[in-house]
Backbone as a printed PyTorch tensor [residue, N CA C, xyz], in Angstrom:
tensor([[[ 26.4750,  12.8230, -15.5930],
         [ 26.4000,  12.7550, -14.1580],
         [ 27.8140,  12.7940, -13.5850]],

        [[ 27.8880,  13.5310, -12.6070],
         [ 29.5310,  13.4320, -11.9810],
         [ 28.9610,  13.5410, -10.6470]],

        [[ 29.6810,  12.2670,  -9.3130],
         [ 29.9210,  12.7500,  -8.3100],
         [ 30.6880,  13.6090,  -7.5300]],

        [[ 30.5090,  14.5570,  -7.0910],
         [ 31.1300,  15.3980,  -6.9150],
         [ 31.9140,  15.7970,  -5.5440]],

        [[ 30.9590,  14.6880,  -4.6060],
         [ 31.4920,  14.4170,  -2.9250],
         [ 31.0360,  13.1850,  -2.6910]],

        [[ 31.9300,  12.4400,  -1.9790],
         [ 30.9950,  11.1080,  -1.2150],
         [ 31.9450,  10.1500,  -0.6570]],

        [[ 31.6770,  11.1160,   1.1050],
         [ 32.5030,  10.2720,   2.3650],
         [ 31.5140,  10.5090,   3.1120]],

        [[ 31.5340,   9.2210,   4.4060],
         [ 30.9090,   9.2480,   5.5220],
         [ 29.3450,   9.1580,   5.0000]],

        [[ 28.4690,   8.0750,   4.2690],
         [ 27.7880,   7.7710,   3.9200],
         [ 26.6610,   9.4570,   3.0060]],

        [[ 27.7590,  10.0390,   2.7420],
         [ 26.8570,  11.3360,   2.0410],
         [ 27.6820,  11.7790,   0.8450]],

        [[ 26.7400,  11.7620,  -0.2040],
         [ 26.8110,  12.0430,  -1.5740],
         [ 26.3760,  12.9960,  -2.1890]],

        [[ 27.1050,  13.8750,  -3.3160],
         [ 26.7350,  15.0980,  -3.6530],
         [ 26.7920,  15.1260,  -5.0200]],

        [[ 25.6790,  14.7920,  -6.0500],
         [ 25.7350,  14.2060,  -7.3560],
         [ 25.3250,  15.4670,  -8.5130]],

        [[ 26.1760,  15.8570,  -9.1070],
         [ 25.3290,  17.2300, -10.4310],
         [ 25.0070,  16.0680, -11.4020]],

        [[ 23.6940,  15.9260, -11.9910],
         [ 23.2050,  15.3640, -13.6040],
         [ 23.3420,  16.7350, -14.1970]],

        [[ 23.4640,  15.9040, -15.2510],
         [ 23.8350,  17.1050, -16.6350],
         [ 22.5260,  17.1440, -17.6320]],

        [[ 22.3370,  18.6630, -18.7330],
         [ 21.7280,  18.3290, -19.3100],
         [ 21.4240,  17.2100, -20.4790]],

        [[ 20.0860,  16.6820, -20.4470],
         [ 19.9160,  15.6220, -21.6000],
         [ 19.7680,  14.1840, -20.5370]],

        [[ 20.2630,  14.1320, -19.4840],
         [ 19.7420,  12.7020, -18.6570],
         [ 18.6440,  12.5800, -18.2650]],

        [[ 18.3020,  11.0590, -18.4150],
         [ 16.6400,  10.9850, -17.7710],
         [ 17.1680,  10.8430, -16.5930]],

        [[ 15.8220,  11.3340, -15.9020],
         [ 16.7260,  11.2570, -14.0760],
         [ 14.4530,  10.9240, -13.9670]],

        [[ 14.5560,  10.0590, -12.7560],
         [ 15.6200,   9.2510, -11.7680],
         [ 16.3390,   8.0620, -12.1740]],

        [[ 16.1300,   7.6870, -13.6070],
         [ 16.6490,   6.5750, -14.0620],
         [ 18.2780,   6.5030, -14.0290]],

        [[ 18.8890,   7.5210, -13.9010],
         [ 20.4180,   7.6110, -14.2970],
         [ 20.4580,   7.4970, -12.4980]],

        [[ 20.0410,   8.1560, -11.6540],
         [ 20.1160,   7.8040, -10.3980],
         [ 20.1170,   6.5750,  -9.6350]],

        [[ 18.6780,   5.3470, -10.4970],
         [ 18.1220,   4.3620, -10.0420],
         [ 20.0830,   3.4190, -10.3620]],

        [[ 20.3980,   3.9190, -11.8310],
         [ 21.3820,   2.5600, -12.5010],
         [ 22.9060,   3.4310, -11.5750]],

        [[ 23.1470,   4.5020, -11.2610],
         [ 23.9760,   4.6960, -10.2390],
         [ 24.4020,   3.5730,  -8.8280]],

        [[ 23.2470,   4.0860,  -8.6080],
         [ 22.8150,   3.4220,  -7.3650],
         [ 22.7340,   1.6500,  -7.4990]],

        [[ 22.2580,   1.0230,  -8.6050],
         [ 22.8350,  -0.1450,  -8.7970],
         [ 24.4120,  -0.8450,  -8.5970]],

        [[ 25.2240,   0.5840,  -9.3040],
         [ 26.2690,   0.1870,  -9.4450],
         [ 27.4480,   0.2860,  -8.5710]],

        [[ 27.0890,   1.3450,  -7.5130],
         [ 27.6250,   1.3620,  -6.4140],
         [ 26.7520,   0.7660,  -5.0780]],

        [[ 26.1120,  -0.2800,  -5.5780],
         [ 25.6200,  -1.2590,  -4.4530],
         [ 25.1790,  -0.3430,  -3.5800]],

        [[ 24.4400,   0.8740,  -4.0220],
         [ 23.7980,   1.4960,  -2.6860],
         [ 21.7250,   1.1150,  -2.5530]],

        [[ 21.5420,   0.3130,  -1.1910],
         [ 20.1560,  -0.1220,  -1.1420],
         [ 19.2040,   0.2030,  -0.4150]],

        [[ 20.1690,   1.8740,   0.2680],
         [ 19.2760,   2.3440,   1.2190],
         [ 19.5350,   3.5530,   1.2290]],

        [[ 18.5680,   4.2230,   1.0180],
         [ 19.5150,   6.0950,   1.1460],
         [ 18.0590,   7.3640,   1.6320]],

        [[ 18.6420,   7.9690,   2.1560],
         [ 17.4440,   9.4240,   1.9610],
         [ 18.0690,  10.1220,   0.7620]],

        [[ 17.4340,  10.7810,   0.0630],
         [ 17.5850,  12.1340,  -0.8340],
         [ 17.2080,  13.0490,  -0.0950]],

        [[ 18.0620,  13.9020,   0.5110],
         [ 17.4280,  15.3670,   1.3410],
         [ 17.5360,  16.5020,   0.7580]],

        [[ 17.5810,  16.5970,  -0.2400],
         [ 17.9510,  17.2880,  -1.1130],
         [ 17.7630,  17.3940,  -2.7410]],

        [[ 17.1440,  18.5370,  -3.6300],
         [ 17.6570,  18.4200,  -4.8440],
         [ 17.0300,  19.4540,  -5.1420]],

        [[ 17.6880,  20.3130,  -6.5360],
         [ 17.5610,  21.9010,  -6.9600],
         [ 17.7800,  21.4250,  -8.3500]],

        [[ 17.4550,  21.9370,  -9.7490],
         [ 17.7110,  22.1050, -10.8080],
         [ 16.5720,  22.0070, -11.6560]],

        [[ 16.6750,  21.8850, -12.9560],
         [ 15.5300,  22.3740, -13.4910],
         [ 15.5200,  20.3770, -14.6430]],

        [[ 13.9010,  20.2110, -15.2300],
         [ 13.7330,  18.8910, -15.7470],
         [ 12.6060,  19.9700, -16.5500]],

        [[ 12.3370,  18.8830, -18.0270],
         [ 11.4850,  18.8850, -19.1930],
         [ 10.9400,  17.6090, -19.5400]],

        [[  9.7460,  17.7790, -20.1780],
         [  8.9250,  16.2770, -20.5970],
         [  9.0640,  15.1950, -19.0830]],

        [[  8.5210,  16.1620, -18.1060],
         [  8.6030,  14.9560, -16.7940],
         [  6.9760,  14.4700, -16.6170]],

        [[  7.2400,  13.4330, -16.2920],
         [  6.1230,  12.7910, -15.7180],
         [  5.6710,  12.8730, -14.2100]],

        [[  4.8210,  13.0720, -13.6180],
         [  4.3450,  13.4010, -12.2710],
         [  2.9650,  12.2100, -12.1870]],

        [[  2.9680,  12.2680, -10.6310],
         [  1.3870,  11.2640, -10.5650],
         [  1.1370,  11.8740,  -9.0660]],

        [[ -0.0640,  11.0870,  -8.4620],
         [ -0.6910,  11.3320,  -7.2250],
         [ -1.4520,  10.0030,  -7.3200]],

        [[ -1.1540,   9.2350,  -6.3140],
         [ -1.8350,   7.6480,  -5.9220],
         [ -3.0000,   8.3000,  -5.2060]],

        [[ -4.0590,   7.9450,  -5.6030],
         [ -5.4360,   7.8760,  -5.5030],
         [ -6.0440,   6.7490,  -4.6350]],

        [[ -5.2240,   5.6720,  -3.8590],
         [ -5.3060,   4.9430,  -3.0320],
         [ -5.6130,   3.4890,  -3.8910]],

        [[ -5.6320,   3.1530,  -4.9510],
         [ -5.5990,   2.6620,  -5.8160],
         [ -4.5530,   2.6000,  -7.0890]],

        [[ -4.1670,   3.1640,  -7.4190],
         [ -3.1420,   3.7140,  -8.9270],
         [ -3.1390,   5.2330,  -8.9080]],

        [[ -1.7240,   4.9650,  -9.5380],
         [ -1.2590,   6.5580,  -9.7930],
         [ -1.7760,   7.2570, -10.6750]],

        [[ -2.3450,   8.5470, -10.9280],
         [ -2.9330,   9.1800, -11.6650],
         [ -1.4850,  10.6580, -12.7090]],

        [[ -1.4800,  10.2970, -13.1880],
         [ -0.2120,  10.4270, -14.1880],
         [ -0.4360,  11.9930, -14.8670]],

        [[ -0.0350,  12.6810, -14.8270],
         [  0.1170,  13.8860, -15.9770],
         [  1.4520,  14.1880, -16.5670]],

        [[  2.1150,  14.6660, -17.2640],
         [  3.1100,  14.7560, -18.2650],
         [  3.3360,  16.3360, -17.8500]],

        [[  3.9690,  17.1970, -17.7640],
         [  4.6340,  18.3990, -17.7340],
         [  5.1200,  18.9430, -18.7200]],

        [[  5.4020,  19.2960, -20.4510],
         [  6.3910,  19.1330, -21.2840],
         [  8.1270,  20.2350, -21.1240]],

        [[  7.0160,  21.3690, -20.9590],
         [  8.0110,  22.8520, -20.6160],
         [  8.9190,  22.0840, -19.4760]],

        [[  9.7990,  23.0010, -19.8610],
         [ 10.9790,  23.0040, -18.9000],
         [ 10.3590,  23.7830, -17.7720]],

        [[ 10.7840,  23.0400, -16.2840],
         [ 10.3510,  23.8360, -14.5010],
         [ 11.4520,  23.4860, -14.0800]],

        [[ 11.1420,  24.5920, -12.8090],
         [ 12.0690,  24.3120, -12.0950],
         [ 11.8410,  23.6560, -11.0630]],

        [[ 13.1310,  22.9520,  -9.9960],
         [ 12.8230,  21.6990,  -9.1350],
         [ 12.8220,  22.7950,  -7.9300]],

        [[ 11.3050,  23.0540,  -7.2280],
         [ 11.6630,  23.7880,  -5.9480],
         [ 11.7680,  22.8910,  -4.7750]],

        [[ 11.3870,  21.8860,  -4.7750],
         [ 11.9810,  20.6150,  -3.9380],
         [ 11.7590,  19.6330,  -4.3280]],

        [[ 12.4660,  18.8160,  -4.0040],
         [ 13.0280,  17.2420,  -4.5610],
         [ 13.5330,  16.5380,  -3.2760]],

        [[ 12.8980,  15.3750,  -2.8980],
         [ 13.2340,  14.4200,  -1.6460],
         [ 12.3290,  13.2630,  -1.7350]],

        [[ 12.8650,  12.5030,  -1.1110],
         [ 12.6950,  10.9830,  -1.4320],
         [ 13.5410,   9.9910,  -0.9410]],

        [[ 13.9020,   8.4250,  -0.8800],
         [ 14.5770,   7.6850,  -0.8080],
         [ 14.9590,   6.5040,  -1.6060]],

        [[ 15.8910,   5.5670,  -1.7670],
         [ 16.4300,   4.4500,  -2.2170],
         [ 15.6270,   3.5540,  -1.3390]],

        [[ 15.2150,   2.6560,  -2.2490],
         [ 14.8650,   0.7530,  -1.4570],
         [ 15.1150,  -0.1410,  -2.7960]],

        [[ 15.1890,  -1.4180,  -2.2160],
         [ 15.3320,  -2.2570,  -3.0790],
         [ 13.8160,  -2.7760,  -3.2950]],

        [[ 13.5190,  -2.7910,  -4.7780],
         [ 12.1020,  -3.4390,  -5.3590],
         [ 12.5890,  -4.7070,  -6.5440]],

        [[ 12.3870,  -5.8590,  -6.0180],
         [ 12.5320,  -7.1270,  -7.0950],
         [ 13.6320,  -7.2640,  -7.4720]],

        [[ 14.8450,  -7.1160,  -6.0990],
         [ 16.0030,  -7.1000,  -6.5880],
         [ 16.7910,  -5.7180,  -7.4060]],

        [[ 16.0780,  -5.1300,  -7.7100],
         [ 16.9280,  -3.2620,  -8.2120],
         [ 16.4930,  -2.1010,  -7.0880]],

        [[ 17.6750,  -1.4480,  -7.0780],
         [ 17.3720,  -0.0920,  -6.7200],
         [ 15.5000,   0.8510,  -7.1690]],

        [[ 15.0100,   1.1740,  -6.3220],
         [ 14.1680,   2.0690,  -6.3350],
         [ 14.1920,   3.4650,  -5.9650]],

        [[ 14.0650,   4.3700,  -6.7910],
         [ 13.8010,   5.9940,  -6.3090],
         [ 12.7950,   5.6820,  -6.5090]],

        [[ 12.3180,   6.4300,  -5.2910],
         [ 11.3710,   6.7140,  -4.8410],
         [ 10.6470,   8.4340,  -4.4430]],

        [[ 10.9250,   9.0500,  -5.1610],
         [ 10.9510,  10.7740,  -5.4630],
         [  9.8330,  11.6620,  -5.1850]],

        [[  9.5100,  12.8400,  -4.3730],
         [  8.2550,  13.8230,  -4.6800],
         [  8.9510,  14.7330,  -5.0460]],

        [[  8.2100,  15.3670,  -6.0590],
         [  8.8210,  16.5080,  -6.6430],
         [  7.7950,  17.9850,  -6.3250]],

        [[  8.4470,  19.2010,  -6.1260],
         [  7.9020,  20.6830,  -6.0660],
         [  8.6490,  21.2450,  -7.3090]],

        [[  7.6240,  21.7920,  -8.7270],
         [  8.0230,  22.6660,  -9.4440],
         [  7.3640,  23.8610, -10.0340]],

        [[  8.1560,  24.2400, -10.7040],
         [  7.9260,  25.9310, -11.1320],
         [  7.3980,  26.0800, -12.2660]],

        [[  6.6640,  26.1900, -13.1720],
         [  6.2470,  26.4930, -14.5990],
         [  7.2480,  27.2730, -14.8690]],

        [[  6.5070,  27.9460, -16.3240],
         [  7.1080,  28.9900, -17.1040],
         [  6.5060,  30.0240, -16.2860]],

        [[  5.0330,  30.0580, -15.6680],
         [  4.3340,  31.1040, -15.2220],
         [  4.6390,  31.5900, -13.7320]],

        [[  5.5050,  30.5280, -13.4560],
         [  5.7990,  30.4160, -11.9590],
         [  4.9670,  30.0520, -11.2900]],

        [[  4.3640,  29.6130, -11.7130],
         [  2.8410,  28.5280, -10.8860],
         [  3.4440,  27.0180, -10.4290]],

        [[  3.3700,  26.4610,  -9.4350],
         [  3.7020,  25.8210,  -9.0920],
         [  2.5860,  24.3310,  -9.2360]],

        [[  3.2570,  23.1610,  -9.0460],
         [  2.5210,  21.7570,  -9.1400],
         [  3.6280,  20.2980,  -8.4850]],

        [[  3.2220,  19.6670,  -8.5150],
         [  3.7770,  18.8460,  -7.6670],
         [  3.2820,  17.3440,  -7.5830]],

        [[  3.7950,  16.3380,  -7.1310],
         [  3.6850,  15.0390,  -7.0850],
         [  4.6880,  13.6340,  -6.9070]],

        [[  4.2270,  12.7890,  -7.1030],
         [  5.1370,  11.6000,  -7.2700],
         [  6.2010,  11.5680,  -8.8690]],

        [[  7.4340,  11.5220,  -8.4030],
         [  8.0460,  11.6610,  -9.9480],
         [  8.2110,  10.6560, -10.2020]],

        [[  8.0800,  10.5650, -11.4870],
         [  8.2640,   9.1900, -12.5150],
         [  9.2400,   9.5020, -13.5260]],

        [[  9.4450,  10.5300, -14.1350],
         [ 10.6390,  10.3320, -15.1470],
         [ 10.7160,  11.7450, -15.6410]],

        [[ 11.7370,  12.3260, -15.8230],
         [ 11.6990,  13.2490, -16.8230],
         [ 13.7920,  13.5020, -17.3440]],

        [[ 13.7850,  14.5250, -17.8810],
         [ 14.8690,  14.6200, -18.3580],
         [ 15.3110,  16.4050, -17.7800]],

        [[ 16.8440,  15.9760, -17.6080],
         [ 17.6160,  17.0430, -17.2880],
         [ 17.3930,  18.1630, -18.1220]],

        [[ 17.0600,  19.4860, -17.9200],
         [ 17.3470,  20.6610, -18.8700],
         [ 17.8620,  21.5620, -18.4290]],

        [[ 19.2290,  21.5220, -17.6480],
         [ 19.7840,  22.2360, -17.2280],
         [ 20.6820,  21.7300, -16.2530]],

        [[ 20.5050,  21.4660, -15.1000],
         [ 21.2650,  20.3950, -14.2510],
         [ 20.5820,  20.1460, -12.8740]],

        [[ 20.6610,  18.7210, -12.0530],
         [ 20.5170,  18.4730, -11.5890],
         [ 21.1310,  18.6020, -10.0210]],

        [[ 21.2170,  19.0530,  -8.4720],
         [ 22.0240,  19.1740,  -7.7450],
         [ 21.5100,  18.1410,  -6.7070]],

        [[ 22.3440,  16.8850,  -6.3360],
         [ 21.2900,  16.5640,  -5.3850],
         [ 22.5440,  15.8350,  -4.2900]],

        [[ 21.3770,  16.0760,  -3.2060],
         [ 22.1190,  15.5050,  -2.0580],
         [ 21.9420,  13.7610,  -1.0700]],

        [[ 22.9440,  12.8270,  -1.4750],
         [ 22.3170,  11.7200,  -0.9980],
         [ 22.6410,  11.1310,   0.3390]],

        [[ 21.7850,  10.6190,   1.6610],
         [ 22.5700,  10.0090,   2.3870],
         [ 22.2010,   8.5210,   2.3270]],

        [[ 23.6250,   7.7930,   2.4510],
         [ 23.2340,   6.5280,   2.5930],
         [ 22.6470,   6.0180,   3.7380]],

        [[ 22.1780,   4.7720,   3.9080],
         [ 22.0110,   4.4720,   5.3300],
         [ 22.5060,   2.9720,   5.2060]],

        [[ 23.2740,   2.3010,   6.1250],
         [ 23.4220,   1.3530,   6.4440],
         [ 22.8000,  -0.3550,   6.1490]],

        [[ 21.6830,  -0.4560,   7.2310],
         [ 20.4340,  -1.4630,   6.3160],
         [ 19.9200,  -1.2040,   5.0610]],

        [[ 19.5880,  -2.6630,   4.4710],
         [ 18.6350,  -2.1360,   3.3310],
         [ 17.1430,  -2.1710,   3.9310]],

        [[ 16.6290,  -1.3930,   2.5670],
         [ 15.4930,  -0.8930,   2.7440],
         [ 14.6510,  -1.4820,   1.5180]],

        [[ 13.4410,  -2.4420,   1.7000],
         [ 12.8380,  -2.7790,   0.7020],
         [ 11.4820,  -2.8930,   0.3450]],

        [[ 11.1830,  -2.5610,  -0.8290],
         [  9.4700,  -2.7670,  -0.8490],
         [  8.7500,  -4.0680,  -1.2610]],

        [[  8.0050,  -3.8840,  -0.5840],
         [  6.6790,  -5.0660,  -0.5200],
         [  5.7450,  -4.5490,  -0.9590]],

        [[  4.6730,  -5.6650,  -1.7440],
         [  3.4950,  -5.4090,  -2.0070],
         [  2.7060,  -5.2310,  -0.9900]],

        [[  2.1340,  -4.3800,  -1.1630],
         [  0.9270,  -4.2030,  -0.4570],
         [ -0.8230,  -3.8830,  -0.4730]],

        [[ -0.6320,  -4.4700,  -1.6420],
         [ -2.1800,  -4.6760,  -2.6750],
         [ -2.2620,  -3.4020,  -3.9180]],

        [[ -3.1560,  -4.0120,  -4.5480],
         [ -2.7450,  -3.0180,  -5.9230],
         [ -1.9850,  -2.4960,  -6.0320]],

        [[ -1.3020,  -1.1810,  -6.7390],
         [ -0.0800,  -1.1520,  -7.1390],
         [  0.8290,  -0.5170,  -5.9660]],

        [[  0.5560,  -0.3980,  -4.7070],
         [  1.4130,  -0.1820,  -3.7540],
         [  2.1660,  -0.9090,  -3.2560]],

        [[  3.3620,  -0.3800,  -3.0290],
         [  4.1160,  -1.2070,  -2.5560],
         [  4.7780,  -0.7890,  -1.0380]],

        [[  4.5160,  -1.2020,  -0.3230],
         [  5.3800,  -0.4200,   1.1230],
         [  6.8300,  -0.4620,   1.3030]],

        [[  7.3220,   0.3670,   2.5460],
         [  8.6940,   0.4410,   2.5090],
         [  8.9020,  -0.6070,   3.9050]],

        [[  9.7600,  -1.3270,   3.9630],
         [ 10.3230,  -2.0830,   5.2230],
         [ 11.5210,  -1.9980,   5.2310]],

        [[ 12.3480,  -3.0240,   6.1200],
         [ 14.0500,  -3.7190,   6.0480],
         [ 13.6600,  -5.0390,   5.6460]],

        [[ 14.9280,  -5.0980,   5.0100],
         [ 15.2170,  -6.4320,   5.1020],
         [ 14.7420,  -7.8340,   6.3660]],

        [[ 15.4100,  -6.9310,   7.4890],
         [ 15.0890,  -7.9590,   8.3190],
         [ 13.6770,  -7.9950,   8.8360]],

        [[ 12.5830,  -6.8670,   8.1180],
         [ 11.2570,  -7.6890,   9.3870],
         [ 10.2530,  -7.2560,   7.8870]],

        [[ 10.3270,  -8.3560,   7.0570],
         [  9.2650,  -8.0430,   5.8890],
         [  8.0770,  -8.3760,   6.1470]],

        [[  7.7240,  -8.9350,   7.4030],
         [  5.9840,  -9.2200,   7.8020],
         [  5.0130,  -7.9350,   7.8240]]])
């Protein structure tokens, strides 16, 4: 991972191949105390990713193995139980060029990652909100 820009609360991050992403993102973002951000941005290609779709109840999970490509990537940072959360939807490409899509959960770099972050100021945090959802608030009004 190398940052590659980041003034005036906006960040411009390449992952490399072989990183799990969003996890290398989530422990970034730990470490530069960032607890609130949009992702408006992200291009590159991931393998063996995990995808889901919340069913209003739990996430319903499928695995991807082939390498796709990322035709959009956006999402945000909150704080969940004290750590950083990505929070990610992903648009990708097969081998066939067929496209699929969902909530990302994990996969690994196969090629590189381009993404664009803005911070924001307040934090931003999740709450439960019955079964495995969790909502997004601030800090200051968690009711």
């Amino acid at each position: 991972m190398k940052v590659i820009y980041r003034a005036d609360s906006r960040t411009v991050i390449r992952f490399d191949k072989g990183e799990k992403f969003p996890a290398t993102l989530a422990q970034w973002c730990a470490k530069q105390e960032v607890h609130a951000a949009a992702i408006v941005s992200g291009i590159g290609m991931l393998e063996n990713i995990v995808i889901g779709r919340y069913d209003g109840t739990e996430y319903i999970k499928e695995t991807v193995k082939p390498s796709s490509e990322i035709l959009s990537l956006q999402g945000n940072v909150s704080m969940k139980e004290g750590e950083p959360f990505v929070h990610l939807h992903v648009s990708l490409a097969d081998e066939d060029m067929s496209s699929r899509g969902g909530h990302l959960f994990e996969g690994t770099v196969s090629m590189t990652i381009e993404l664009v972050l803005l911070e924001i100021p307040e934090e931003f945090i999740r709450v439960p909100s019955g079964g495995t959802f969790w909502r997004l608030d601030t800090a200051s009004d968690k009711a």
